[in-house]
C-alpha positions, 0 to 999 in steps of 0.5 A, a space after each residue: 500500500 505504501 508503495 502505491 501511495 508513493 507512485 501515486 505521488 509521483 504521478 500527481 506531481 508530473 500530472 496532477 489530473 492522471 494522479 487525482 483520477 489514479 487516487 480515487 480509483 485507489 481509495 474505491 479500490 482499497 474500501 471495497 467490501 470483502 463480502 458484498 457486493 463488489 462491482 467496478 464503478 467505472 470512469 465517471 459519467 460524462 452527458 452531452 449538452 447540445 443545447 448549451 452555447 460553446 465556450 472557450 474552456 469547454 470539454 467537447 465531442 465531435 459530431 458524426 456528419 449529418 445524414 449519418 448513423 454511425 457513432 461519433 468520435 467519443 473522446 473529448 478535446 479542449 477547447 482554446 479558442 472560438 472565432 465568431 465571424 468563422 463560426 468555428 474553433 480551436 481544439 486540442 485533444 484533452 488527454 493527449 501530451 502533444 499542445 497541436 490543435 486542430 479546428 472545427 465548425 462550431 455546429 460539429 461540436 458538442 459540449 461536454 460535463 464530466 461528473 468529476 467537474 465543478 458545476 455552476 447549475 440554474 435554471 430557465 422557466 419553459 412554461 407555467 399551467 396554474 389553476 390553483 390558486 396559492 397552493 405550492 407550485 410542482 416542478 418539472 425539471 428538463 436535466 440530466 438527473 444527476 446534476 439536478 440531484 446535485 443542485 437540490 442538495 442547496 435547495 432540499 437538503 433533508 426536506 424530502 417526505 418521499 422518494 418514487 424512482 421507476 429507473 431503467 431495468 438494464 434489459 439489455 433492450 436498449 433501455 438506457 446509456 452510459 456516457 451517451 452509449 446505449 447499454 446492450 445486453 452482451 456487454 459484459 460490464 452491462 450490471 457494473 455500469 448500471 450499479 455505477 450509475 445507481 450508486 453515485 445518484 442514491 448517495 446525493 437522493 440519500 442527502 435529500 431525504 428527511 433523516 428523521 423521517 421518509 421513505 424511498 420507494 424503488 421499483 425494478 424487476 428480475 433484472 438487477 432486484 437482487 443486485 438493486 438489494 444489496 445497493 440499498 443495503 450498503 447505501 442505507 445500511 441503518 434503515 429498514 428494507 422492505 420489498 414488495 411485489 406487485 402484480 401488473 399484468 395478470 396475464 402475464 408477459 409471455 416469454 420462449 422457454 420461461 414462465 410468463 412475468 406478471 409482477 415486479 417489485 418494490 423497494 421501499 426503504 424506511 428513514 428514520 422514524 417512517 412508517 408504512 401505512 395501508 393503502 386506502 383501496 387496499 383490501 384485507 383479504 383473508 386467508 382461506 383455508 382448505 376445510 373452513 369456508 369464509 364467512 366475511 369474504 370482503 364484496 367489492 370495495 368495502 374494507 374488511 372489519 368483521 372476521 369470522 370468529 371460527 379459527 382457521 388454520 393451524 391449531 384451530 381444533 378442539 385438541 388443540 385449544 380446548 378452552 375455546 370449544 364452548 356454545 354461544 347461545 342466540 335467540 331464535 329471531 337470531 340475537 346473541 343471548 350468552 356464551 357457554 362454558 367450555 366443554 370436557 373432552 368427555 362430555 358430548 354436546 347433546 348434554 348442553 341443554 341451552 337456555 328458554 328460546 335459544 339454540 347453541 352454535 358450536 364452533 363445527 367445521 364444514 367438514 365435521 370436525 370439532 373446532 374452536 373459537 378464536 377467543 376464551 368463553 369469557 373474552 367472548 363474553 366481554 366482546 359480545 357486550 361491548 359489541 365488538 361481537 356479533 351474530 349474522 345469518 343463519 348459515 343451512 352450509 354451516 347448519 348454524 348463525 355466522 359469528 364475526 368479531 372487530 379484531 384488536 386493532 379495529 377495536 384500538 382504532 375505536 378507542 382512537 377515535 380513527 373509526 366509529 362503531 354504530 349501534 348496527 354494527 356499521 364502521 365508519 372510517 374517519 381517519 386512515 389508520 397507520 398500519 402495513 398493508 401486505 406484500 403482495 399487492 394483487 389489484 385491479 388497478 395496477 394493471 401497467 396495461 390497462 390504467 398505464 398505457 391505455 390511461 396515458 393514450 386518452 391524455 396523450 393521444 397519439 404519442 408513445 412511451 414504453 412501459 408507463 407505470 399504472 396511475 394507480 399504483 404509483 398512488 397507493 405506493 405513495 399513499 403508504 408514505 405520505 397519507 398523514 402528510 398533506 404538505 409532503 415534497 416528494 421527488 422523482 428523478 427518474 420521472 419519464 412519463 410524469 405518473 409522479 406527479 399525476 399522482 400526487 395531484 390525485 392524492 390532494 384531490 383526496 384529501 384537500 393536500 397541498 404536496 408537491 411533486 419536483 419531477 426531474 427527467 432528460 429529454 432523451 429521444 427513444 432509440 429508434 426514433 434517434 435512428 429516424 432522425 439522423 436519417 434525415 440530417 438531425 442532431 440532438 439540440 435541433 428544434 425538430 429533434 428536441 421536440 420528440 424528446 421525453 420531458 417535452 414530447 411526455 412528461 411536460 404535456 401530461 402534467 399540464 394536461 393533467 391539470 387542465 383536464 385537455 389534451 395538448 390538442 385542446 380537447 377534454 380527455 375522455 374517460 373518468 378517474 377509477 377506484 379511490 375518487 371517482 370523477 371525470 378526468 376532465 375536470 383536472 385538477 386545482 394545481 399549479 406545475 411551471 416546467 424549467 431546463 437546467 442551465 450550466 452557468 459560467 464563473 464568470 457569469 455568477 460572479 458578476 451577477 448576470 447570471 442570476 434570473 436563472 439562480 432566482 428559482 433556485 431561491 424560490 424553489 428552496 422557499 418552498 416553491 410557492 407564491 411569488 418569485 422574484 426573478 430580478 436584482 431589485 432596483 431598490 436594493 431589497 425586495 419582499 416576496 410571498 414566502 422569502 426575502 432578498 437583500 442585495 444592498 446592505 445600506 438600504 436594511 433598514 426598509 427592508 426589515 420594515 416591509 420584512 416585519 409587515 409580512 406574515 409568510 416568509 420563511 427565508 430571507 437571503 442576504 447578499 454580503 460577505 461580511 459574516 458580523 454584518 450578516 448576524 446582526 442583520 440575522 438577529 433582528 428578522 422576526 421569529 421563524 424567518 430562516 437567514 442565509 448568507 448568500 456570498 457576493 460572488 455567489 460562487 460558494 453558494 451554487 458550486 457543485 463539485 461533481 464526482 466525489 464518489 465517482 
């Protein structure tokens, strides 16, 4: 080890960027697990960005010749200089020793960003859909999704109630990239690369969430789930685990040779003091067995509460438990008169002689055999008479009066108050109680098929996207974390067709919440729609290529229409919402989404403040992305907005903090100065509960992010 340590110091000091990149590759090397699972991370990520202005400095590509399918050249060269009236510029090739350059036309160049480089992020608003009111804004972010991540960590660092990422499967199926190269599935490095990719953006979503409280929520199938496994493990490896499978094509995917899939799974992995709660349309099926019929099957969409009273199962007969074979008596208009005491083995049953005007029911099983009832004759008792306890229709099957029962949690929810116990025995559910539905989900309304794909063609008519999760089920995922949190912020970074945030808009509409939804996608084009393009002489950055994109031919439409309840078109979607609120998708939804692109913002640029109408969402978004935002340096040197505050010129604070005492709103004030004294005193007079941040003159500190540390 010594040794390497020394070769590694002579490397840095003849090149210090080939002797940091050996020292990193080093340290992930020697920090390997020694059971585990061990995988190559790879040389960091690199994503082209077509839309990006060229700029002396750059890191770029060159392109195929238009017209041209074939791969273009892939390694980077640095760019020297730029001649505007030529529109071309001066390349050096970046990792070679030689300083010869070479030129090139300006539209044969692609920018590039590592991830190991310094980022300065912002962001540009590309349209806004607002219906409701001063409810918190949803934002679609146009980005690769690990700089997005990389910037929330200034914005939502610990404030995230919930993460759902629906990531590439690693099919082999052309599916996804790494450094802009399609992924097949004969490339032997094919599950490294994608661990790779899922590692470096779980350790900055780790950062995002809530430590005290919050979940990420994972779905993948028989890919990469055990691999995927074994990444939370290590990533989180204080919080509990929990995978669930969800069925979403009962027919099933037929495939040669194989059994057909019909499920996939669920990660859902618990920070902190997070707890799972039960779906509001998830039923509580009960377990059959194969000599007691069920009496109280649950019909339709009622929620079960009443169990039959018979024990199923193992240990359900009389040898077992003899205590709990005793008579409950009824009336023969069919009402509960007392219970019985147990009976001894020896004594038959045609010796119990029941009181005046009643018949006993034995806990007989459909096939005969002495049974017992789930509780002692004196708990039997005691719930008859608080009427947690009571009897049903005469069964000719059972040749007896069904008996049901409120099991203990029911009957601690009536004592919460979460559910109402009538005199008839009807509940009525208040408040949805916070306990764990099963894990095996197996519904109606998580068929991909029917309430993805189907679904998404009556928004979108006319346009395509592979694979789109159910509405559905993406809601009832969601509704375990965040039901009891009706002003969660919950995140999407792997977003494609938007099924998120649609479902988010779906949950407030349940429950009169005010979540919102930060939904981050790429504007990818699919495969073979690339190949069609370049055939006709485009290239990723022209208008017609990013028009067939995923966040602006998909995501970005769904949402608005979503809300608008039209489809880009302009006509009302047809069709209505199923199963938990049930009302015509055409009436959308009262919410509010403003759509943004990520920018990557020079130095220089920051520096001197020209950058900032594309750093003032950043500000807004970290407020809480509600009410107004203050998208200019103010003239008057402050400005005060619905939820944050902005000081520029430190000579005017005094009127500021006077309009700053008049609102009744502010969460945050960001005061621009590099003077820490002037900042706390200024600090020290800002109302209770207003958040101070320094915001540096320069802006550097603030909005720089070293990418690729864990690379």
């Amino acid at each position: 080890m010594s040794r390497l340590t020394d070769l590694i110091a002579k490397a840095k000091a003849k090149d210090p960027q080939f002797g940091a990149d050996l020292e990193r590759e080093f340290r992930a090397l020697s920090s390997r697990l020694s059971f585990g699972l061990n995988f190559e991370r790879h040389r960091p990520e690199a994503v082209e960005l077509p839309q990006r202005q060229l700029r002396r400095g750059d890191k770029v590509r060159i392109l195929p010749p238009r017209g041209t399918t074939a791969k273009g050249d892939q390694r980077l060269w640095f760019v020297n200089s730029i001649s505007k009236t030529k529109k071309t510029a001066d390349l050096r090739m970046l990792d070679a020793t030689e300083t010869e350059t070479q030129t090139f036309a300006l539209d044969d160049l692609v920018v590039v960003a590592e991830f190991r480089d310094t980022i300065y992020p912002g962001l540009v608003s590309t349209g806004t859909v607002s219906r409701g009111g001063d409810k918190p804004w949803h934002t679609v972010i146009n980005a690769e999704n690990y700089h997005a991540l990389k910037a929330l960590t200034w914005t939502h660092r610990g404030k995230i109630d919930a993460i759902y990422i629906d990531p590439p499967y690693n099919s082999g199926a052309r599916d996804w990239k790494y450094n802009n190269d399609y992924v097949e599935g004969d490339d032997l490095y094919r599950h490294s690369k994608w661990l790779a990719m899922m590692e470096r953006r779980l350790l900055v979503a780790k950062e995002l969430l809530n430590p005290t409280d919050s979940v990420l929520i994972v779905t993948i199938d028989e890919k990469e789930y055990l691999r995927l496994g074994l990444l939370l493990e290590q990533t989180f490896p204080e919080e509990n685990i929990q995978m669930v499978t969800s069925v979403i094509s009962p027919f099933g995917v037929a495939r040669e040779n194989e059994l057909s899939r019909v499920d996939e799974y669920l990660f859902f992995v618990r920070i902190g003091s997070a707890s799972l709660g039960r779906p509001n349309d998830y039923r509580a099926l009960l377990a059959r067995n194969d000599d007691e019929e069920d009496e109280t099957a649950p019909e339709g969409n009622e929620e079960t509460f009443w169990f039959s009273f018979m024990r199923a199962g193992s240990n359900s007969t009389r040898k077992h438990s003899p205590g709990c074979h005793y008579p409950i008596f009824v009336t023969k208009d069919g009402q509960f008169h007392s219970v019985g005491k147990p009976l001894p083995a020896e004594t038959p049953r045609e010796a119990v002689r029941p009181p005046r005007g009643t018949v006993a029911c034995w806990p007989i099983k459909t096939n005969t055999k002495d049974g017992v009832w789930q509780a002692s004759a004196d708990s039997a008792q005691a719930l008859f008479e608080s009427g947690y306890a009571r009897v049903g229709k005469f069964s000719s099957k059972l040749g007896r009066h069904s008996i049901t029962y409120l099991r203990d949690g029911t009957i601690q929810r009536i004592k919460a108050n979460e559910v109402v116990l009538s005199p008839d025995g009807e509940i009525t559910v208040l408040r949805q109680a916070a306990t764990s539905g099963r894990t095996v989900w197996a519904f109606s309304s998580h068929n991909a098929t029917s309430h993805g794909t189907k679904l998404l063609a009556k928004i979108l008519p006319g346009r395509k996207f592979p694979y789109p999760k159910s509405l559905f089920a993406v809601e009832d995922a969601l509704r375990t974390t965040v039901a009891g949190k009706p002003q969660a912020v919950v995140l999407d970074f792997f977003s494609g067709s938007g099924t998120t945030a649609h479902a988010v808009m779906r949950l407030n509409k349940q429950d009169g919440g005010s979540r919102q939804c930060i939904s981050i996608t790429n504007n990818e084009v699919s495969a073979d729609e690339q190949k069609a393009l370049r055939e006709r002489g485009l290239r990723p950055g022209d208008p017609e290529w990013e028009a067939l994109g995923i966040c602006d031919h998909i995501t970005k439409p769904r949402v608005q229409a979503a809300i608008t309840g039209k489809t880009p078109e302009g006509d009302p979607i047809k069709g209505d919402y199923k199963f938990t609120g049930e009302f015509p998708m055409a009436d959308g939804f009262e919410e509010n989404a403003e759509f943004f692109t990520l920018t990557y913002e020079t130095p220089v640029g920051v520096s001197y403040q020209t950058a900032f109408s594309r750093i003032a969402p950043l500000l807004w978004l970290r407020a809480g992305s509600v009410g107004r935002r203050i998208d200019k340096l103010p003239t008057t040197g402050w400005d005060v907005a619905d939820a944050y505050c902005l000081l520029v010129e430190l000579d005017t604070a005094t009127d500021f903090l006077k309009a700053v005492r008049k609102s009744k709103s502010l969460r945050i004030a960001y005061i621009v100065t590099d003077d820490e004294r002037r900042f706390q005193a200024l600090a020290r007079r800002l109302p209770d509960g207003v958040e101070a941040i320094r915001l540096y003159e320069s802006y550097l500190t603030n909005f720089a992010f070293a990418n690729g540390e864990n690379s």
